[in-house]
HTML snippet that shows the backbone in 3Dmol.js (N, CA, C, O; Angstrom):
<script src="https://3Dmol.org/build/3Dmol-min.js"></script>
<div id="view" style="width:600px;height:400px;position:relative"></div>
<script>
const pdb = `
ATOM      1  N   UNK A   1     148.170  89.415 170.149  1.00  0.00           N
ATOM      2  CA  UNK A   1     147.950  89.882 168.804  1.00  0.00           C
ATOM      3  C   UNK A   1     146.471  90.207 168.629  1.00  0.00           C
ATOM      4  O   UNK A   1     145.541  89.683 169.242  1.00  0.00           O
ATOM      5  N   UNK A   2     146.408  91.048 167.800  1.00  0.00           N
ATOM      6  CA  UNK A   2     144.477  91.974 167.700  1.00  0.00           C
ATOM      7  C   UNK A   2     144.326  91.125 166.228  1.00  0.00           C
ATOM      8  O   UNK A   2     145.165  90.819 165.380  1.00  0.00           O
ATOM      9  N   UNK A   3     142.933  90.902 166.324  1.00  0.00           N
ATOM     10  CA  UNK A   3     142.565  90.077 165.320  1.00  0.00           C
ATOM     11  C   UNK A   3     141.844  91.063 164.659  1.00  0.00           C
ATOM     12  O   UNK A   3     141.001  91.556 165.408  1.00  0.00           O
ATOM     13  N   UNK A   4     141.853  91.559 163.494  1.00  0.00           N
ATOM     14  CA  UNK A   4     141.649  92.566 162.443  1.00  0.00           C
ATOM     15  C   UNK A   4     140.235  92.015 161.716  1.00  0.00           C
ATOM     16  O   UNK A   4     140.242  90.962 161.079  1.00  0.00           O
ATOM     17  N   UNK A   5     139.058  92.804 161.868  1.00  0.00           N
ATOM     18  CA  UNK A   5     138.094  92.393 161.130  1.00  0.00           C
ATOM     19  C   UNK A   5     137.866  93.525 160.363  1.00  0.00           C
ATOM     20  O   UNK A   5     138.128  94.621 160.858  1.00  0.00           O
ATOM     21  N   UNK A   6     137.251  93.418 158.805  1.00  0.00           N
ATOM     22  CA  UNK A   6     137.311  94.343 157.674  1.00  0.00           C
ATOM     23  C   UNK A   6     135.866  95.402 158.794  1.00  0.00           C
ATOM     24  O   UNK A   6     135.084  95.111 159.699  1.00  0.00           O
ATOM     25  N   UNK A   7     136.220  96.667 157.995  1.00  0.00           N
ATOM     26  CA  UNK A   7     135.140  97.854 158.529  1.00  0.00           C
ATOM     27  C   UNK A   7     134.599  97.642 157.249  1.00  0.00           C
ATOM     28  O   UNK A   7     133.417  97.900 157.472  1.00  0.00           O
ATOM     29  N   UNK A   8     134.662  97.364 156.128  1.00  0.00           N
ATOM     30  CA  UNK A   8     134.233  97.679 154.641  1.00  0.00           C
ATOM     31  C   UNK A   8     132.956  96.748 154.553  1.00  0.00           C
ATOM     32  O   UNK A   8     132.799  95.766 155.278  1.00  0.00           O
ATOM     33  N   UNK A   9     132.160  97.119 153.691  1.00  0.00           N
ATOM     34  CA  UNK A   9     130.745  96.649 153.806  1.00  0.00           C
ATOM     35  C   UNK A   9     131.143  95.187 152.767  1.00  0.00           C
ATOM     36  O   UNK A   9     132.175  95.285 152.103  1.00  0.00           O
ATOM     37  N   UNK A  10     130.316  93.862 152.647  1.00  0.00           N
ATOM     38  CA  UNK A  10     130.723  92.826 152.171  1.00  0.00           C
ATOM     39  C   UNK A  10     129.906  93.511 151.009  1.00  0.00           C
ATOM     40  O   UNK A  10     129.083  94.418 151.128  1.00  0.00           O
ATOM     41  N   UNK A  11     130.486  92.614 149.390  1.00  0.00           N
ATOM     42  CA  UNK A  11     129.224  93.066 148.341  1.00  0.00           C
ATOM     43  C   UNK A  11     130.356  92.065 147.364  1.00  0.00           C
ATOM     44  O   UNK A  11     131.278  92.310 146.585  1.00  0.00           O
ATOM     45  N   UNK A  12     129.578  90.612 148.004  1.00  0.00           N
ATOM     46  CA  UNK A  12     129.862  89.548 146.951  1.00  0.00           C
ATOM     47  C   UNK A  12     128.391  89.482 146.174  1.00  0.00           C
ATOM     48  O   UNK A  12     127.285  89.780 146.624  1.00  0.00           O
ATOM     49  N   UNK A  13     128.739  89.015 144.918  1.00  0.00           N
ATOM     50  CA  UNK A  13     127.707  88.539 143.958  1.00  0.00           C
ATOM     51  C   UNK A  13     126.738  87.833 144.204  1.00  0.00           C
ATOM     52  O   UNK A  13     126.541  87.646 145.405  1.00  0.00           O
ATOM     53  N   UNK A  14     125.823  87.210 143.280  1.00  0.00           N
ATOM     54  CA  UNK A  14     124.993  86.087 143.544  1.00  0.00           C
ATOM     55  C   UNK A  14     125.737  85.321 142.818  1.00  0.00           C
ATOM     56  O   UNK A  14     125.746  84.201 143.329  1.00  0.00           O
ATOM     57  N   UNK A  15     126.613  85.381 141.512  1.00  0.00           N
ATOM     58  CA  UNK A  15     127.308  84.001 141.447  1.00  0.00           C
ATOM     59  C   UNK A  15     127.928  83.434 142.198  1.00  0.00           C
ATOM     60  O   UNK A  15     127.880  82.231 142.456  1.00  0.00           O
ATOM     61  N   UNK A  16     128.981  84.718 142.905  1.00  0.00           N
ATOM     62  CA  UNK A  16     130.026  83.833 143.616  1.00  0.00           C
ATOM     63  C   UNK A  16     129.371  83.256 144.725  1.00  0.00           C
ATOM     64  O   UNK A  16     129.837  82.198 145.148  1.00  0.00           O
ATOM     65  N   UNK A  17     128.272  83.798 145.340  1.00  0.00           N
ATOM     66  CA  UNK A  17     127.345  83.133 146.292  1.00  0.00           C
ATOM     67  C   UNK A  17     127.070  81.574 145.825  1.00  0.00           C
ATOM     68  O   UNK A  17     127.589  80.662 146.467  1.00  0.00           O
ATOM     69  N   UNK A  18     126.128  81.269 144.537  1.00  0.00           N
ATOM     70  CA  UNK A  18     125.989  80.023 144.144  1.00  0.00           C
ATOM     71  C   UNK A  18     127.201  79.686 144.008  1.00  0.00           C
ATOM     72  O   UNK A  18     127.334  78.623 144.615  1.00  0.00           O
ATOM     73  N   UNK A  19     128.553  80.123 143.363  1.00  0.00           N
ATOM     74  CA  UNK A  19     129.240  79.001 143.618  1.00  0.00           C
ATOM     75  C   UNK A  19     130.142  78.534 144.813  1.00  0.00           C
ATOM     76  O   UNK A  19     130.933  77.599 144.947  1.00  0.00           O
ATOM     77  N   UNK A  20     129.763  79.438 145.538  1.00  0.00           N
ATOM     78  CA  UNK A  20     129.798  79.159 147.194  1.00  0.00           C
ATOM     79  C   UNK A  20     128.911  77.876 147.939  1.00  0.00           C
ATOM     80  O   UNK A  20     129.451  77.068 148.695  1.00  0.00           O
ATOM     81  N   UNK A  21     127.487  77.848 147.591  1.00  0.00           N
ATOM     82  CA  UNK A  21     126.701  77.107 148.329  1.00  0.00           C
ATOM     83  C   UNK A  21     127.346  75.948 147.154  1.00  0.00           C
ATOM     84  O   UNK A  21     127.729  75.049 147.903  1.00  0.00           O
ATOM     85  N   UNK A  22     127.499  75.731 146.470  1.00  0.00           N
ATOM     86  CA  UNK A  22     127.748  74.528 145.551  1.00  0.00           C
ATOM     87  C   UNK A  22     129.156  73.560 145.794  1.00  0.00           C
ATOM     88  O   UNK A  22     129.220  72.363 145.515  1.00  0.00           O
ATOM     89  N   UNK A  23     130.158  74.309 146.330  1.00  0.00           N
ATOM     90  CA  UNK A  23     130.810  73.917 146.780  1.00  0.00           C
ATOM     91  C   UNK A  23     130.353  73.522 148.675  1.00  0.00           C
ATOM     92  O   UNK A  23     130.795  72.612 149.376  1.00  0.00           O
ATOM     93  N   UNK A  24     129.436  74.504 148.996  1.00  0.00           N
ATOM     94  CA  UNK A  24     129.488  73.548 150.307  1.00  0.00           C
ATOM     95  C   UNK A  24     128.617  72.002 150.137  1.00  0.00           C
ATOM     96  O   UNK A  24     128.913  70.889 150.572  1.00  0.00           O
ATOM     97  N   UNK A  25     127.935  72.270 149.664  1.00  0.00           N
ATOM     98  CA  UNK A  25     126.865  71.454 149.047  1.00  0.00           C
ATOM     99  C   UNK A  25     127.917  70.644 148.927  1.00  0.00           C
ATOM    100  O   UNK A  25     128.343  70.204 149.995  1.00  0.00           O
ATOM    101  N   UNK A  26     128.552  70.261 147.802  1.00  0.00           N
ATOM    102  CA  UNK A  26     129.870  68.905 147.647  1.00  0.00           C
ATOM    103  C   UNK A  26     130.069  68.186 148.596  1.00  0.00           C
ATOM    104  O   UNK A  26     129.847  66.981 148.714  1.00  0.00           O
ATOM    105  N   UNK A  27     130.812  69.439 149.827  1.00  0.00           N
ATOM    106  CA  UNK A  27     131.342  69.017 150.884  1.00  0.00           C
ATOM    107  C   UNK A  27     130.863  68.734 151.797  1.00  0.00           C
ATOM    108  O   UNK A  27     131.437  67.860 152.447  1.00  0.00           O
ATOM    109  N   UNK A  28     129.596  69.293 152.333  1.00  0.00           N
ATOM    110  CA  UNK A  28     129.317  69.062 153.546  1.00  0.00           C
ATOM    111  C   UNK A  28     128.869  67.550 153.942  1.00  0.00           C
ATOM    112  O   UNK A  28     128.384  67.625 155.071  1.00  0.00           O
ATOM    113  N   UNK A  29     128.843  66.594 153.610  1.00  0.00           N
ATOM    114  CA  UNK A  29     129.023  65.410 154.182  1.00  0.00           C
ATOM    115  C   UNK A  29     129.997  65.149 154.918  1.00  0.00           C
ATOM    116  O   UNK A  29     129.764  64.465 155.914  1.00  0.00           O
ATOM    117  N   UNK A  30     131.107  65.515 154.713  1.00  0.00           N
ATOM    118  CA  UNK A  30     132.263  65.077 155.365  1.00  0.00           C
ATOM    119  C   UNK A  30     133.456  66.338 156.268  1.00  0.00           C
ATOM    120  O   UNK A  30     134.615  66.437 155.865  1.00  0.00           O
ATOM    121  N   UNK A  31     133.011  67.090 157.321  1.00  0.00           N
ATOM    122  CA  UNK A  31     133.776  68.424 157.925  1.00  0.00           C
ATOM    123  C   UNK A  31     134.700  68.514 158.094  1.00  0.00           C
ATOM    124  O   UNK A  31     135.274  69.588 158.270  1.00  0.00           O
ATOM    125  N   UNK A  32     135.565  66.646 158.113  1.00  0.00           N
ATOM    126  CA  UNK A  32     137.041  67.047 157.662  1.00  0.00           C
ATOM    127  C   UNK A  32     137.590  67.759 156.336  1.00  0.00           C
ATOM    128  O   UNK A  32     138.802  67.783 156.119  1.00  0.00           O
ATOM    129  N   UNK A  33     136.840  68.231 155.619  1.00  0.00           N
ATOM    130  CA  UNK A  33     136.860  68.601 154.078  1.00  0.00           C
ATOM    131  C   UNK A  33     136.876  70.092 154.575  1.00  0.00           C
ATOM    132  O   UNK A  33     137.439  70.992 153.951  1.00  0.00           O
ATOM    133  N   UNK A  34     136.277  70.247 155.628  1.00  0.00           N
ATOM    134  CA  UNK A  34     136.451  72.471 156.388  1.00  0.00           C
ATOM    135  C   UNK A  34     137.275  72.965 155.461  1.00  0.00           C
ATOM    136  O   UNK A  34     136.914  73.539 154.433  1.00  0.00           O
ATOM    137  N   UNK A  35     138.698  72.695 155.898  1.00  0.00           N
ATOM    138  CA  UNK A  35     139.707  73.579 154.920  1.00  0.00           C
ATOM    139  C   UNK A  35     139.955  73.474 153.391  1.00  0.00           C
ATOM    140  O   UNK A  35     140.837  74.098 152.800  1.00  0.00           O
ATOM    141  N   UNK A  36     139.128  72.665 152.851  1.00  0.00           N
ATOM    142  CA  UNK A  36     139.155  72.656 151.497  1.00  0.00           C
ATOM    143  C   UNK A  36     138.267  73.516 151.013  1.00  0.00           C
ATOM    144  O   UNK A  36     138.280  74.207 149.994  1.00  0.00           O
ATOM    145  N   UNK A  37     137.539  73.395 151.821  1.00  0.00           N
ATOM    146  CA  UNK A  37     136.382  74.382 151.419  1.00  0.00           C
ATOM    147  C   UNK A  37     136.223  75.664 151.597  1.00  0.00           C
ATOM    148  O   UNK A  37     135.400  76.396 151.047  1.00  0.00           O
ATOM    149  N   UNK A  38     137.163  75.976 152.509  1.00  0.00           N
ATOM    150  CA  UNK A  38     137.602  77.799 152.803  1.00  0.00           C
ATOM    151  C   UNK A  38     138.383  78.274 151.728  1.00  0.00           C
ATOM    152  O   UNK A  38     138.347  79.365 151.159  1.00  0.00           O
ATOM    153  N   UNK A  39     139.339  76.942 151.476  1.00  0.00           N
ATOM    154  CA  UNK A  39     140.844  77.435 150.444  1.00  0.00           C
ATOM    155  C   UNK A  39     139.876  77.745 149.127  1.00  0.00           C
ATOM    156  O   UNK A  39     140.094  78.806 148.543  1.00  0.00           O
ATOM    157  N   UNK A  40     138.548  76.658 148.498  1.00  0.00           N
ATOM    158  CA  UNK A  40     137.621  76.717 147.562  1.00  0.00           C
ATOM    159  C   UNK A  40     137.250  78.198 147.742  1.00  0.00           C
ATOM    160  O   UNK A  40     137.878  78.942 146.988  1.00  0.00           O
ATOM    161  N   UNK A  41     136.362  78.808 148.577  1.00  0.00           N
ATOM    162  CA  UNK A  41     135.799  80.153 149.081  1.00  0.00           C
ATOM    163  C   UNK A  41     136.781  81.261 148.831  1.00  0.00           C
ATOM    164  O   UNK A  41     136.236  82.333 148.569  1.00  0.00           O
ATOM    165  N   UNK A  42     138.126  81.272 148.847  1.00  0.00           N
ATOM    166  CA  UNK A  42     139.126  82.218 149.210  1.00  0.00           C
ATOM    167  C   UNK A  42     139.406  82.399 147.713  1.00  0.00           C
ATOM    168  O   UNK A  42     139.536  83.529 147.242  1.00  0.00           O
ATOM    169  N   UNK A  43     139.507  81.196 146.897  1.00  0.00           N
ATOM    170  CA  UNK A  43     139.370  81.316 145.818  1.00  0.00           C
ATOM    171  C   UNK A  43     138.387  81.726 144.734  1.00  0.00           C
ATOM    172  O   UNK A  43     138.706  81.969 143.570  1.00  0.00           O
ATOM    173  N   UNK A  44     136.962  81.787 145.318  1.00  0.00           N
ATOM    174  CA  UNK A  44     135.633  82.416 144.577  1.00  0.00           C
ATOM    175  C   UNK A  44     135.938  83.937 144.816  1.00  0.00           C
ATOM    176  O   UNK A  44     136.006  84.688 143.843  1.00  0.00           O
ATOM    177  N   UNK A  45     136.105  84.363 145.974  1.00  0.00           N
ATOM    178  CA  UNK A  45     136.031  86.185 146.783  1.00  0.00           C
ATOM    179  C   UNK A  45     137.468  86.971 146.772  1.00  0.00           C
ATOM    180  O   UNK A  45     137.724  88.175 146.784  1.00  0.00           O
ATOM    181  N   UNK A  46     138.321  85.784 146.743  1.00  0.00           N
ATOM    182  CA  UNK A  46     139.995  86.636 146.509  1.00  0.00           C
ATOM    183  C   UNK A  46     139.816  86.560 148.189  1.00  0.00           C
ATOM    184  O   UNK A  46     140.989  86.425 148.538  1.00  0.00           O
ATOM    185  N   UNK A  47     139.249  86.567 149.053  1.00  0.00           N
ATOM    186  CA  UNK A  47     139.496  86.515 150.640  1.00  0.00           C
ATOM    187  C   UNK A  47     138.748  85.736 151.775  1.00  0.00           C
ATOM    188  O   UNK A  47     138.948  84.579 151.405  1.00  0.00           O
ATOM    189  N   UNK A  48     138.245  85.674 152.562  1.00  0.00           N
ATOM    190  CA  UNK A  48     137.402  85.063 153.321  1.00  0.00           C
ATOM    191  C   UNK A  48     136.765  85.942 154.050  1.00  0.00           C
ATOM    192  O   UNK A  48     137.125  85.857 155.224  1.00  0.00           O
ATOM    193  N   UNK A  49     136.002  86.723 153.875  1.00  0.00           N
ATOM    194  CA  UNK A  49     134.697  87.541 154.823  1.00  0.00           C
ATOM    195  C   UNK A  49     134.347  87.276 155.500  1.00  0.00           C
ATOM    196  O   UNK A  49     133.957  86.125 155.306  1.00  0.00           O
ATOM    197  N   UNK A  50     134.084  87.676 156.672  1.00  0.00           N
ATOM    198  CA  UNK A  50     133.020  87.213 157.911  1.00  0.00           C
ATOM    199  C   UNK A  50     131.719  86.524 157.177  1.00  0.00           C
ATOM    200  O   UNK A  50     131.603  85.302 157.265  1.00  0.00           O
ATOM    201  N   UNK A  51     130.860  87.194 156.543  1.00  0.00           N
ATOM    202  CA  UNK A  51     129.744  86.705 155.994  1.00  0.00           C
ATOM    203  C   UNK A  51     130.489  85.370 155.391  1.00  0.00           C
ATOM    204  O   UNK A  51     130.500  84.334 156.055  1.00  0.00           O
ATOM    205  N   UNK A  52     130.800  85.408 154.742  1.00  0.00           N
ATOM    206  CA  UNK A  52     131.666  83.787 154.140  1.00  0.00           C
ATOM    207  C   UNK A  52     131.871  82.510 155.061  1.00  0.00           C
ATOM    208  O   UNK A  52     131.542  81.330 155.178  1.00  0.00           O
ATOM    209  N   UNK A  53     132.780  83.718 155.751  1.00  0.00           N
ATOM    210  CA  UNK A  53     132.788  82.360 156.826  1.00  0.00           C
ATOM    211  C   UNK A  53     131.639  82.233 157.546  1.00  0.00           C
ATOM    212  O   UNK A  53     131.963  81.832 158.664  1.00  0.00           O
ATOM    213  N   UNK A  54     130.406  82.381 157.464  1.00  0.00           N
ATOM    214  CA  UNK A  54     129.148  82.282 158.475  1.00  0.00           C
ATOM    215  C   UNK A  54     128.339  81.475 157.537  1.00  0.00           C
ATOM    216  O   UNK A  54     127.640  80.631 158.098  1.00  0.00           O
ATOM    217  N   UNK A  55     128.245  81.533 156.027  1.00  0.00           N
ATOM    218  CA  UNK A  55     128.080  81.108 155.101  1.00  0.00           C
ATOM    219  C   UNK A  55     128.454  79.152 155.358  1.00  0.00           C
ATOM    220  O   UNK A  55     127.710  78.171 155.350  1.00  0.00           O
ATOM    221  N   UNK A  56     129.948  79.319 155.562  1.00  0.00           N
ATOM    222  CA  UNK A  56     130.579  78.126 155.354  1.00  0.00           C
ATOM    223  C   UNK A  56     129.994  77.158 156.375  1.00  0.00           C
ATOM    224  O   UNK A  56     129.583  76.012 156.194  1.00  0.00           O
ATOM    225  N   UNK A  57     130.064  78.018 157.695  1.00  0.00           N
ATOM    226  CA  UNK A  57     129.566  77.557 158.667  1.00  0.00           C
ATOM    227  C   UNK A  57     128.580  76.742 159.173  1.00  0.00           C
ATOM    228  O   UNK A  57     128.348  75.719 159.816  1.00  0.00           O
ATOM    229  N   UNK A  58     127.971  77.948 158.407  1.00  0.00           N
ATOM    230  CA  UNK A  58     126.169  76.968 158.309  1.00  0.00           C
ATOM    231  C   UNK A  58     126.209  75.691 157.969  1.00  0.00           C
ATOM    232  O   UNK A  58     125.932  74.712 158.663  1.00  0.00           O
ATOM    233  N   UNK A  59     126.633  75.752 156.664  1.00  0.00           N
ATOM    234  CA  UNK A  59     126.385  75.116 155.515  1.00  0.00           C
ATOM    235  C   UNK A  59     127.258  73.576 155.616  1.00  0.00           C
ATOM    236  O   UNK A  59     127.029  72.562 154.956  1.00  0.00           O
ATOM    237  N   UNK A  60     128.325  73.785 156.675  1.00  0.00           N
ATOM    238  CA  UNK A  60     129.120  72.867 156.830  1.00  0.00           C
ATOM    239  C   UNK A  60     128.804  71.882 158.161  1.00  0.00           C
ATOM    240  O   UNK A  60     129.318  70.776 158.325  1.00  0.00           O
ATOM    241  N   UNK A  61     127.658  72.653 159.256  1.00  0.00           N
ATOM    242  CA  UNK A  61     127.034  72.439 160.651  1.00  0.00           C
ATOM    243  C   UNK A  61     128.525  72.522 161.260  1.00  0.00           C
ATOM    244  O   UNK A  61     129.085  71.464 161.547  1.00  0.00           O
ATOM    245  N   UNK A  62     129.140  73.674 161.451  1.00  0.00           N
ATOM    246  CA  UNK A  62     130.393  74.034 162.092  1.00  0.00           C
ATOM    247  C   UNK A  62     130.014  75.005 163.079  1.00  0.00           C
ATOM    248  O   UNK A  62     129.030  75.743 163.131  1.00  0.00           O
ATOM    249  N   UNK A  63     131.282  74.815 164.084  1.00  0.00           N
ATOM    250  CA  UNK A  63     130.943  76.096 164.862  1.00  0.00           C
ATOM    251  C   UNK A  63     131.469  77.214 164.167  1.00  0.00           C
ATOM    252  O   UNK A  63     132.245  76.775 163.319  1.00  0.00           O
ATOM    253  N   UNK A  64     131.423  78.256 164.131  1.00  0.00           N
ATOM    254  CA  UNK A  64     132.355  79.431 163.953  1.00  0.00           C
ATOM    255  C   UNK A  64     132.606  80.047 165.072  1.00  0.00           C
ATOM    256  O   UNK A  64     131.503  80.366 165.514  1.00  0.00           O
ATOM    257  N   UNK A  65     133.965  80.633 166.262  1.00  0.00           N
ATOM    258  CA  UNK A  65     134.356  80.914 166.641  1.00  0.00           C
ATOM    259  C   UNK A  65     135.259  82.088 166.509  1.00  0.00           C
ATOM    260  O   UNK A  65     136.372  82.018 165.985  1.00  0.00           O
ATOM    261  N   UNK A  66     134.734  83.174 167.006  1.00  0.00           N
ATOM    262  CA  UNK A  66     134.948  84.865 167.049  1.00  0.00           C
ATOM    263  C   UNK A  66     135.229  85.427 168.404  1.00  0.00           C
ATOM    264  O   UNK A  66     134.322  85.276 169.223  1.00  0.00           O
ATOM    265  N   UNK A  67     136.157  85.960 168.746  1.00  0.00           N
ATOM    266  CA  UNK A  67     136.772  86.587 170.099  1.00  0.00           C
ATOM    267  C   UNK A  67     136.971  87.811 170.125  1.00  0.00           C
ATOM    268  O   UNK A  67     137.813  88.312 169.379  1.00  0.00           O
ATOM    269  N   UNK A  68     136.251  88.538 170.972  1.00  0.00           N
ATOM    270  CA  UNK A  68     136.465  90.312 171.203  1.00  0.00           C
ATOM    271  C   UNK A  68     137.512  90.636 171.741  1.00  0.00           C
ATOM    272  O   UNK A  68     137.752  91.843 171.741  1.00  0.00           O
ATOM    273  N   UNK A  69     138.512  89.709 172.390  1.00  0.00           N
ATOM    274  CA  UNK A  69     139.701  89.587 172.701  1.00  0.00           C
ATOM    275  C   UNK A  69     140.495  90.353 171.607  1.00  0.00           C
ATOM    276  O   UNK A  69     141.724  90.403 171.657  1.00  0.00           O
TER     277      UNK A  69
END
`;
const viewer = $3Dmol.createViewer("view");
viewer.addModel(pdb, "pdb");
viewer.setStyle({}, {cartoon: {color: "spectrum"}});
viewer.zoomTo();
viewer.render();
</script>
């Protein structure tokens, strides 16, 4: 299966940004909390973006994992 990444340019806000870092901020003590915090994100953007998820990443000291496969 081909893993589909958007061609469309990202153009989230600066709110939904702050309320992006605010929610990682919450969470990031604890990385079993990851998927709460994507489902949180998916819910600020309506989707999960690459930038988002690099965002989360950081912010969470996660790996993010991407395959040209």
């Amino acid at each position: 299966m081909q893993k589909k990444i958007s061609k469309l340019p990202f153009k989230g806000t600066a709110e939904q940004e702050k309320k992006l870092r605010e929610i990682i901020d919450a969470n990031k003590h604890d990385k079993s909390l990851l998927m709460a915090v994507m489902q949180q994100a998916q819910d600020v953007y309506g989707y999960l973006p690459m930038e988002v998820q690099e965002m989360i990443a950081e912010g969470m000291d996660c790996l993010l994992y991407t395959s040209d496969a």
